[in-house]
C-alpha positions as CSV (number, residue, x, y, z in Angstrom):
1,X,94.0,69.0,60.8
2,X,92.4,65.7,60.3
3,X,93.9,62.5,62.2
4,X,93.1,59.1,61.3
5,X,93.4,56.1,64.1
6,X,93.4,52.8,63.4
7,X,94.2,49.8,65.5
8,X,96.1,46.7,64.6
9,X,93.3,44.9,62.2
10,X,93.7,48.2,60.4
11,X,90.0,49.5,61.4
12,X,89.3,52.7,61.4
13,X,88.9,53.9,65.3
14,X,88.4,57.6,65.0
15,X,88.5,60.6,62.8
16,X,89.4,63.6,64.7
17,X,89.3,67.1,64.1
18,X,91.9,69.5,65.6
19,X,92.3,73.0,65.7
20,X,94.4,75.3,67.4
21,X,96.7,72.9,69.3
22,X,92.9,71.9,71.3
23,X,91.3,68.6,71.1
24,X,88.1,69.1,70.1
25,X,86.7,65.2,70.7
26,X,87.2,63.8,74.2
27,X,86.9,60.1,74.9
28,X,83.9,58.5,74.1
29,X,81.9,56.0,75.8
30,X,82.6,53.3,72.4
31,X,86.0,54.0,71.9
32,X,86.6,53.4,75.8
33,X,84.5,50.2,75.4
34,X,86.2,49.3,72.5
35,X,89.5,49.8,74.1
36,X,88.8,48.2,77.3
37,X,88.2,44.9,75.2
38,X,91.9,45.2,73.9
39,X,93.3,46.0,77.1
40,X,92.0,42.7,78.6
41,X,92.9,40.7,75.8
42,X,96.9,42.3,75.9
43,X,96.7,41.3,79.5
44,X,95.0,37.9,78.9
45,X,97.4,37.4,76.5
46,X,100.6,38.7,78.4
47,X,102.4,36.6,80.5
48,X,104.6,39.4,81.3
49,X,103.7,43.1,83.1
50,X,106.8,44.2,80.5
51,X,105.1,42.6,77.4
52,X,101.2,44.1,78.5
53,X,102.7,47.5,79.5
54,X,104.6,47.6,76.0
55,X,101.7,47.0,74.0
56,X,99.3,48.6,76.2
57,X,101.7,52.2,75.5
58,X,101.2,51.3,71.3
59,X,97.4,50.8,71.2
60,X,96.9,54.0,73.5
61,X,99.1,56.2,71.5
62,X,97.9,55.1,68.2
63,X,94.5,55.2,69.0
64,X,94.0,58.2,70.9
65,X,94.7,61.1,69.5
66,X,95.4,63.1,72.3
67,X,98.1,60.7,73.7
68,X,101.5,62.0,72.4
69,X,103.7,60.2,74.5
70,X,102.4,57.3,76.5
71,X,104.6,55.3,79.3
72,X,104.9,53.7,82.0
73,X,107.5,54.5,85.4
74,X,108.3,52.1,87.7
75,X,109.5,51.4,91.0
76,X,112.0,49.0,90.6
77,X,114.2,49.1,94.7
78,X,113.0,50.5,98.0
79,X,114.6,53.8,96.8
80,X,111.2,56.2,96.1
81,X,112.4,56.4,92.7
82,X,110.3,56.0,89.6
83,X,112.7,54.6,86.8
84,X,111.5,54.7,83.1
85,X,109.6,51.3,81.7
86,X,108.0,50.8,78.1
87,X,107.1,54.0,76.5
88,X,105.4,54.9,73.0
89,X,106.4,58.4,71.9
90,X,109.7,61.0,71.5
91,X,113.0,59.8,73.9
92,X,112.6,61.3,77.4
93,X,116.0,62.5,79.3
94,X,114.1,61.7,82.2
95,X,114.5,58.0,83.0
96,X,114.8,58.7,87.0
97,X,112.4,60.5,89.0
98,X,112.6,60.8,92.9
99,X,109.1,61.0,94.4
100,X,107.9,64.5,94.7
101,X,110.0,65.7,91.6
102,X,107.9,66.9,88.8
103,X,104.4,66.0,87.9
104,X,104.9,62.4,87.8
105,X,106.9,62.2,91.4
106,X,103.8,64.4,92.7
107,X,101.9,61.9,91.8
108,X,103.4,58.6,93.2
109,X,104.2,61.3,96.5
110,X,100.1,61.9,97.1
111,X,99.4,58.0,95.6
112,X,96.4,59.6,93.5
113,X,95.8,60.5,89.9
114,X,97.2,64.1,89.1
115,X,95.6,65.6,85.8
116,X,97.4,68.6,84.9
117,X,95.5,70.5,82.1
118,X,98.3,73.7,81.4
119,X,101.6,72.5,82.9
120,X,103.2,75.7,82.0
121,X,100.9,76.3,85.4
122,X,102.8,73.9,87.3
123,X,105.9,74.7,89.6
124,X,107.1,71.5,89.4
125,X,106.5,70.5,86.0
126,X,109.7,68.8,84.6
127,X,109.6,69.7,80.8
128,X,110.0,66.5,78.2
129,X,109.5,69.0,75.1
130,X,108.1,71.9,74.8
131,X,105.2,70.8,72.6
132,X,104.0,68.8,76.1
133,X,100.8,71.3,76.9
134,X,98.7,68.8,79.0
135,X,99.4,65.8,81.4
136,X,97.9,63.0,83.3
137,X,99.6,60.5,85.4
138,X,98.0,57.6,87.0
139,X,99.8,55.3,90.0
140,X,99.9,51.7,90.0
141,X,99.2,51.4,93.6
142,X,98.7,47.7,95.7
143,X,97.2,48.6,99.3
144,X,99.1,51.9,99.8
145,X,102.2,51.3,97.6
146,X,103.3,52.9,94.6
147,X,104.1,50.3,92.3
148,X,104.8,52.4,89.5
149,X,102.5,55.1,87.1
150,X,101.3,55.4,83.8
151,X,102.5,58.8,82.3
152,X,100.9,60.4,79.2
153,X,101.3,63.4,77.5
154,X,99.5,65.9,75.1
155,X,99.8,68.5,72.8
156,X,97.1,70.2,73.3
157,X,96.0,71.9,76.4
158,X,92.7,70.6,78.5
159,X,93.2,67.3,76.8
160,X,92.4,65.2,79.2
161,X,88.9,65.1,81.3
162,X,86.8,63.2,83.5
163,X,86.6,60.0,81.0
164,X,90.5,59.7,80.6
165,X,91.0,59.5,84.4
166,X,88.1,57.0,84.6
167,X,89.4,54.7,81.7
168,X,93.2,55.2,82.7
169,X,92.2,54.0,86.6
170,X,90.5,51.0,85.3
171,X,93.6,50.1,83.1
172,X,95.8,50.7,86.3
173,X,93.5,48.7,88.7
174,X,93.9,45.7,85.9
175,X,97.4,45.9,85.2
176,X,97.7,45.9,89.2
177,X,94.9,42.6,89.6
178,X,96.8,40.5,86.9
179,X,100.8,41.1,87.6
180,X,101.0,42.0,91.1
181,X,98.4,40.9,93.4
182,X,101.2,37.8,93.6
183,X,104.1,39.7,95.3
């Protein structure tokens, strides 16, 4: 199968080649660069964490190909409860997650990334659809709280790798810097 990306201005951002449910092109140095200048300029341009996360979930999804569902969770009361924010990507029954539940409430639990290359391996994994081979969640974290998490999925297994995590930390970090070092 052959997948053509393109981002807003309607430029071509990547041609990839899949086969066998397995991404076959990880995340390259240019296309992270060339994302990262987006990113700033939705959060420059975002007065809003809302707006930024909203627009954020689009360009990631429709430029990467290995992003099937993209989204963000957020605590929104004291309760350790992540509750379902802007998402790109099939409806999800699972708009409430208490910390610890599932590979996203692991994930706010420990405070760290959690990369999940076959959840059909994971205990804990709460299914969104059975296509979902591959996860990886990042917290939003301010000192040592769990502000909330970007949640992506994949299709295909071992979809995500050592320059997902990087780019996907440095997103968080930014979100974090611009909407809630105020608070």
């Amino acid at each position: 199968m052959v997948r053509l990306t393109y981002n807003s201005s309607g430029v071509n951002l990547l041609l990839q080649h899949t086969t066998g449910g397995e991404a076959t092109m990880p995340l390259g140095p240019e296309q992270v660069k060339k994302l990262e200048g987006e990113v700033e300029g939705i959060i420059h341009a975002s007065a809003e964490f809302d707006d930024a996360a909203e627009k954020i979930c689009r360009l990631l999804y429709e430029n990467v190909d290995h992003y099937d569902w993209v989204g963000f969770y957020m605590v929104k009361s004291d309760e350790p409860v992540l509750e379902l924010g802007p998402f790109v990507g099939e409806p999800t029954e699972h708009v409430k997650i208490p910390f610890g539940k599932g590979i996203c409430g692991q994930a706010a639990q420990i405070k760290k990334t959690f990369l999940v290359s076959d959840v059909s391996a994971e205990s804990n994994y709460l299914s969104c659809s059975p296509e979902v081979k591959s996860e990886i969640v990042v917290p939003l974290m301010k000192g040592d709280k769990v502000l909330g998490e970007l949640d992506i999925d994949s299709h295909k297994l071992n979809a995500f790798d050592e320059s997902d995590r990087t780019f996907l930390e440095w997103l968080c970090e930014k979100l974090v810097d611009r909407y809630f070092m105020e608070d």
